[in-house]
C-alpha positions as CSV (number, residue, x, y, z in Angstrom):
1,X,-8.8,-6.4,-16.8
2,X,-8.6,-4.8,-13.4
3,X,-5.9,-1.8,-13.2
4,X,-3.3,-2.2,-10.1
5,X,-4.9,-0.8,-6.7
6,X,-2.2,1.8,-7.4
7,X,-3.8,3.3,-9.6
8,X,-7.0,2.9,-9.1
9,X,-7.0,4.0,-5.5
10,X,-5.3,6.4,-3.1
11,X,-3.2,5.4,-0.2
12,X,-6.1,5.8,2.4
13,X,-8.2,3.2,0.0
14,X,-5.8,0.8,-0.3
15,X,-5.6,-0.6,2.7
16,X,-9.2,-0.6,3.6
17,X,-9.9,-2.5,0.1
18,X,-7.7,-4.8,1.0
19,X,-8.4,-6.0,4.4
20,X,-12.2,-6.0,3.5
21,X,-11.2,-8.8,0.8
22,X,-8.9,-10.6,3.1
23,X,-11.7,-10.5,6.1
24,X,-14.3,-12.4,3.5
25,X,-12.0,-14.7,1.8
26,X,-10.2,-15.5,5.2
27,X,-13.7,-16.6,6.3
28,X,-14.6,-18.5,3.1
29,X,-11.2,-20.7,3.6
30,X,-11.9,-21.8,7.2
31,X,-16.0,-22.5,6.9
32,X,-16.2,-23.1,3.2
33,X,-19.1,-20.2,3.8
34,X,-19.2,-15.8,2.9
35,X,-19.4,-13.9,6.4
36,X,-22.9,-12.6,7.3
37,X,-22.8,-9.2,8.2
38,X,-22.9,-9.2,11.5
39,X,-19.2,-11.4,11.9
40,X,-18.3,-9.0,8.9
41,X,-18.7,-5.5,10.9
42,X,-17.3,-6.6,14.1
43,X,-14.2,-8.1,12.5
44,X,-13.6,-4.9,10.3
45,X,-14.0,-2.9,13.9
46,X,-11.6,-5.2,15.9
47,X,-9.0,-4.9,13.3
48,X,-9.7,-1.1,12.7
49,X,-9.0,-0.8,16.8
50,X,-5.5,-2.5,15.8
51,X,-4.3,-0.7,12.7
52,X,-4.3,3.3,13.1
53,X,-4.1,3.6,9.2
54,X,-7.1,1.6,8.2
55,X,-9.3,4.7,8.7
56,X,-12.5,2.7,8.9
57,X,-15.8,4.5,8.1
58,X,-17.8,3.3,10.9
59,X,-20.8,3.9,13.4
60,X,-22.2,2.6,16.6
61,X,-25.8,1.5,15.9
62,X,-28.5,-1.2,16.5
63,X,-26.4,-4.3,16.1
64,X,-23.1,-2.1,17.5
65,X,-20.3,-0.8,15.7
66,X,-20.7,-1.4,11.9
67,X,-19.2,0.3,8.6
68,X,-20.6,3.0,6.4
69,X,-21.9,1.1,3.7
70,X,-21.5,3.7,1.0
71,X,-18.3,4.4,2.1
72,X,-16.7,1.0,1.7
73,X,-15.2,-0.6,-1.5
74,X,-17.3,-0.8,-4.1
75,X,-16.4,-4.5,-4.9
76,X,-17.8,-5.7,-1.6
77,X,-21.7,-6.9,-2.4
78,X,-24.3,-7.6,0.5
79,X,-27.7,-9.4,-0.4
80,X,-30.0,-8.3,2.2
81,X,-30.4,-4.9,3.5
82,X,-30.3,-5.9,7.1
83,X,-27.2,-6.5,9.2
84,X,-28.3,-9.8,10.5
85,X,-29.5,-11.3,7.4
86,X,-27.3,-10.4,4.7
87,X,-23.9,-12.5,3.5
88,X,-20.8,-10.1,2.3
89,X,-19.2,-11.0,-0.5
90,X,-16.0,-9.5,-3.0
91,X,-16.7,-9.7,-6.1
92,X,-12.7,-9.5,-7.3
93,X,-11.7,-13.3,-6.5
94,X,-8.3,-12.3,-7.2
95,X,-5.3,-11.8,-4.7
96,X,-3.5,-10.3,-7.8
97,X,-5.6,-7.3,-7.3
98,X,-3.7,-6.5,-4.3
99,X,-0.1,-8.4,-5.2
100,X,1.5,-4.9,-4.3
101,X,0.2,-5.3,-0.9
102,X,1.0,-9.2,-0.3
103,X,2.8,-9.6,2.5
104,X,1.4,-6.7,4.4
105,X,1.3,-7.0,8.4
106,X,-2.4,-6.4,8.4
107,X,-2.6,-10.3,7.0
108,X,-1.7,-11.7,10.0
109,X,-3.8,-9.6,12.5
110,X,-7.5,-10.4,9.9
111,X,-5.8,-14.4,10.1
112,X,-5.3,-14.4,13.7
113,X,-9.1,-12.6,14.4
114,X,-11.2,-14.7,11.7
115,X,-9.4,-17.9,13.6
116,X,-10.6,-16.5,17.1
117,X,-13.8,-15.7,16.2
118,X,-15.2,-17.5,13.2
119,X,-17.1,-20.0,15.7
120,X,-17.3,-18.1,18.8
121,X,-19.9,-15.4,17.2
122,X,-21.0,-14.2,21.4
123,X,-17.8,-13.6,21.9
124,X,-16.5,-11.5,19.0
125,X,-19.7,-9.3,19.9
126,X,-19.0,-9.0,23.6
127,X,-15.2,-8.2,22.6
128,X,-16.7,-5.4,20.0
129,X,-18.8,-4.0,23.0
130,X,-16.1,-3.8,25.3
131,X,-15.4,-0.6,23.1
132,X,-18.5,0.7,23.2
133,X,-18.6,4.7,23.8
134,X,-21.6,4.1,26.3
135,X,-22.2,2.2,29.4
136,X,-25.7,2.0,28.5
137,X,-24.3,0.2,25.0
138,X,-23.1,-2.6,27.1
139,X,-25.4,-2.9,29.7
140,X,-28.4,-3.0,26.5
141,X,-26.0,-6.0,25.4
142,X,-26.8,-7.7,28.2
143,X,-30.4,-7.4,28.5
144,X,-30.6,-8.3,24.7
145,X,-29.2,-11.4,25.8
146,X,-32.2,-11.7,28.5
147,X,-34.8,-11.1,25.2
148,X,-33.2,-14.4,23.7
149,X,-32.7,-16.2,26.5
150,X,-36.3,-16.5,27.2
151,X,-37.3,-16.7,23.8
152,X,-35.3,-19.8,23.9
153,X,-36.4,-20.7,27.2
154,X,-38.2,-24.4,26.3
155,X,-36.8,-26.4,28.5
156,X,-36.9,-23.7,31.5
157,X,-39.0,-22.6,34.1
158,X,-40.0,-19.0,32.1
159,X,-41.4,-16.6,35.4
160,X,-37.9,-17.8,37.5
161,X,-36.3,-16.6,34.5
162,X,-38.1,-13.4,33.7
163,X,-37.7,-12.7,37.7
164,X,-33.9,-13.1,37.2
165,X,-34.2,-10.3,34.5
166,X,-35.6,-7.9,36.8
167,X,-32.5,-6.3,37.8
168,X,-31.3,-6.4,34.2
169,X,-33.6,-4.2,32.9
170,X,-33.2,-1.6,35.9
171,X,-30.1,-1.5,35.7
172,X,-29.6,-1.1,32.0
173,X,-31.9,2.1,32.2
174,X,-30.1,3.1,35.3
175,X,-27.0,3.6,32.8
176,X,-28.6,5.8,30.4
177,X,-26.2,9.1,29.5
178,X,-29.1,11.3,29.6
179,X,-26.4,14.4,29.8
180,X,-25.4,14.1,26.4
181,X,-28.7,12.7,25.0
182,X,-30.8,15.6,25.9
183,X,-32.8,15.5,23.1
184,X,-34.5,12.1,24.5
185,X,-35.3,13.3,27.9
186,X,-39.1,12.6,27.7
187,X,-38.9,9.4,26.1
188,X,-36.4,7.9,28.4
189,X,-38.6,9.0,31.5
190,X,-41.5,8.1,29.7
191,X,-40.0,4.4,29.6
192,X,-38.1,4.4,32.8
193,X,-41.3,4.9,34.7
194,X,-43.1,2.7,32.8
195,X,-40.9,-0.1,33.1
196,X,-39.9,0.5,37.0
197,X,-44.0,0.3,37.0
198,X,-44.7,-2.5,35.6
199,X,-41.7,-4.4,37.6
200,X,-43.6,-4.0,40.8
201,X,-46.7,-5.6,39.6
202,X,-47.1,-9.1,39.9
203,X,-48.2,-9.6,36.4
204,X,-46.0,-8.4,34.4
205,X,-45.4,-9.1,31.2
206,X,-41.8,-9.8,29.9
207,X,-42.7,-9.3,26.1
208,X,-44.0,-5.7,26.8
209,X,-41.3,-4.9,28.3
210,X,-39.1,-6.4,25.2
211,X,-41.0,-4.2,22.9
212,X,-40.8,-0.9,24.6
213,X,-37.2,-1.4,25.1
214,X,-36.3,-2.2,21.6
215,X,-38.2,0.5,20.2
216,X,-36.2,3.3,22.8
217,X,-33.4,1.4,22.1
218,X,-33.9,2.2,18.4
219,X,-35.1,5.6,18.9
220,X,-31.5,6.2,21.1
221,X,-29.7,4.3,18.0
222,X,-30.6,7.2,15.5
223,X,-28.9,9.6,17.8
224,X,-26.4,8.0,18.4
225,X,-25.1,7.3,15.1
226,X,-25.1,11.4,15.0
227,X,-22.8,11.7,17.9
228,X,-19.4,12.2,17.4
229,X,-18.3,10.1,19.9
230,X,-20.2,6.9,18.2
231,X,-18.9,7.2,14.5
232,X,-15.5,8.1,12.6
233,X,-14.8,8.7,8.9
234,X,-18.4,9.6,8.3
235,X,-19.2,11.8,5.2
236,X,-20.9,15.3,5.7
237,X,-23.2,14.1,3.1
238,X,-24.5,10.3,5.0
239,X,-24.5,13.1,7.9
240,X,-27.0,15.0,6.0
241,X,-29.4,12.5,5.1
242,X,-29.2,11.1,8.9
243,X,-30.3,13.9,10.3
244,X,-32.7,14.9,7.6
245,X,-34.6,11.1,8.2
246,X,-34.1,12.1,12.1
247,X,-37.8,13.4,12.4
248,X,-39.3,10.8,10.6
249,X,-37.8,8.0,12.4
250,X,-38.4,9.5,15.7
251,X,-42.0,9.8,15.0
252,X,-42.4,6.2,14.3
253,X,-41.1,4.5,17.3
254,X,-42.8,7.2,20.1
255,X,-45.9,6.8,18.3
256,X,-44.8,2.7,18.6
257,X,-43.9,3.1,22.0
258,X,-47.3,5.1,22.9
259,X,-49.3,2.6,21.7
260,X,-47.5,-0.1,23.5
261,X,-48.0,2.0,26.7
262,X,-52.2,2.9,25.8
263,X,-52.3,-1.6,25.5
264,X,-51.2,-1.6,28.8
265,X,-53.4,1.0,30.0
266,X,-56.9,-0.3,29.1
267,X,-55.3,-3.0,31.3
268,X,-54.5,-1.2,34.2
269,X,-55.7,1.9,34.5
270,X,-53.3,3.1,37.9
271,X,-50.2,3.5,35.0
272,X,-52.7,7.1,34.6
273,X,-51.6,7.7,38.2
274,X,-47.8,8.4,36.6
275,X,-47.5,12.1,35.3
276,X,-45.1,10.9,32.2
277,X,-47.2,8.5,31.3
278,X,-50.6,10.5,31.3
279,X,-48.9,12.9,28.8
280,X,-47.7,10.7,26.4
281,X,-51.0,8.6,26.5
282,X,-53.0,12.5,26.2
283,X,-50.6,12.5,23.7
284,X,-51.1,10.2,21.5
285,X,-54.9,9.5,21.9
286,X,-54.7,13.5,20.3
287,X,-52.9,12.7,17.3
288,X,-54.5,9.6,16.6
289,X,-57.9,11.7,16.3
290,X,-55.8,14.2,14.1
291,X,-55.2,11.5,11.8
292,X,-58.1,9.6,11.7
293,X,-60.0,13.1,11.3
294,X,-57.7,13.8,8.6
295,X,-58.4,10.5,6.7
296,X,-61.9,11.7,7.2
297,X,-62.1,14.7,5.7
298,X,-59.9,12.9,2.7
299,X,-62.3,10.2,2.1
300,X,-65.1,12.8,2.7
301,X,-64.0,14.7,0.1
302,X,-63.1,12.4,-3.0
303,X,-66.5,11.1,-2.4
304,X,-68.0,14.3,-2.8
305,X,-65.9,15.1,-6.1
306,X,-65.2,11.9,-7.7
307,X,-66.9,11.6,-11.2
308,X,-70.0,9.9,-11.5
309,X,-69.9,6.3,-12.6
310,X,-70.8,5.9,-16.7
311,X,-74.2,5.7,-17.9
């Protein structure tokens, strides 16, 4: 048997338990289906935006604003570690849990947004980025739209559409706060250039362009999560471990953006011409020799000490 939220929670707690039960079993009752997490983080962030008190651990990242996982009831269950593929679930089906709250005005406002939005998915995330601390945020929105769009493009003719793109991507990058995100200075120009360069070639490829903005675009997400401005309610300790994976993450998508830009490269060879891109391409042509030398000298030497077979 379940004690009271009362006294089980403080007052901060209460309401955030109970509006993340509402928001799921609000859902359930108008599709007959649990919210995935996508509908479930933009409906927790609209309806943070309207009640002061919910205090909402949230953060701006790759699919926009979304909650702090480990700092949300315990009673909420998700299936699937990533945003976009997981259901959210409470696992208390029981309004009596939260009889002391019944009747609270926060009922009304989760009501009135699951009815908005519980068809109208685009929408709810165009509302959600409306809110967005960056113009860059938004603008990204839009050419995300453009990476769909012609995935989806069947029925269309595919190079009018990927020429209707070209202002897109220019001026999504034009929007980039590179003031306050110092820290990426070489990467954006890196892909800037790149991407201004490939737009005046005839050639150009839209899915290489796709990549190399979704991996910047993920690079920028793991700073941005860090920036005061992008997150509220966030524990020193999820901080910690942020910034501690910070390195490690960064690595992975320059090194993923690098090799996009090499592809390209043994393609057309003027990209050299561009000092940014020269670096980075010096760059990582070095550290995959490091590597490969160091997987070398590994195999080298467990050949040269492992035991012999038995007689």
């Amino acid at each position: 048997m379940y004690r009271s939220v009362s006294e089980q929670l403080s007052i901060d707690d209460k309401l955030l338990h109970y509006s993340s039960y509402l928001v799921v079993k609000k859902y359930e009752e108008l599709t007959e289906n649990k919210p995935n997490g996508v509908f479930f983080n933009k409906i927790m962030s609209l309806l943070n935006k309207k009640n002061n008190n919910l205090k909402l651990p949230h953060y701006w990242y790759r699919y926009g604003d979304q909650v702090c996982r480990q700092k949300m009831p315990s009673e909420l269950y998700w299936n699937h570690a990533e945003l976009d593929q997981t259901t959210v679930d409470f696992k208390i089906d029981s309004k009596n849990y939260f009889k002391e709250l019944d009747g609270h005005p926060i009922e009304e406002d989760v009501q009135e947004l699951v009815e908005k939005y519980h068809d109208d998915f685009e929408k709810l995330i165009d509302d959600v980025y409306s809110y967005a601390p960056y113009e860059f945020q938004k603008r990204f929105l839009e050419l995300r739209k453009t990476f769909y769009g012609i995935s989806n493009a069947y029925n269309w003719d595919k190079e009018s559409y990927k020429e209707l793109s070209k202002p897109i991507f220019s001026d999504t990058y034009d929007k980039f706060p590179i003031d306050e995100f110092k820290e990426l200075k070489d990467e954006y120009n890196l892909v800037k250039v790149f991407i201004e360069t490939r737009l005046e070639s005839e050639d150009w490829k839209f899915k290489i362009l796709e990549k190399i903005s979704k991996h910047f675009w993920f690079l920028f997400c793991y700073h941005l999560r860090l920036n005061p401005k992008a997150r509220e309610n966030i524990p020193s300790e999820v901080l910690h471990y942020w910034e501690e994976k910070l390195p490690i993450d960064e690595d992975r998508h320059k090194k993923s953006i690098a090799d996009i830009i090499i592809k390209s490269i043994e393609k057309d060879e003027s990209l050299l011409e561009k000092e940014v891109i020269k670096n980075f391409y010096e760059w990582r042509k070095k550290n995959k020799e490091e590597t490969k030398k160091l997987i070398d000298d590994f195999v080298e030497s467990y050949n040269e000490n492992k035991p012999p077979n038995p007689a």
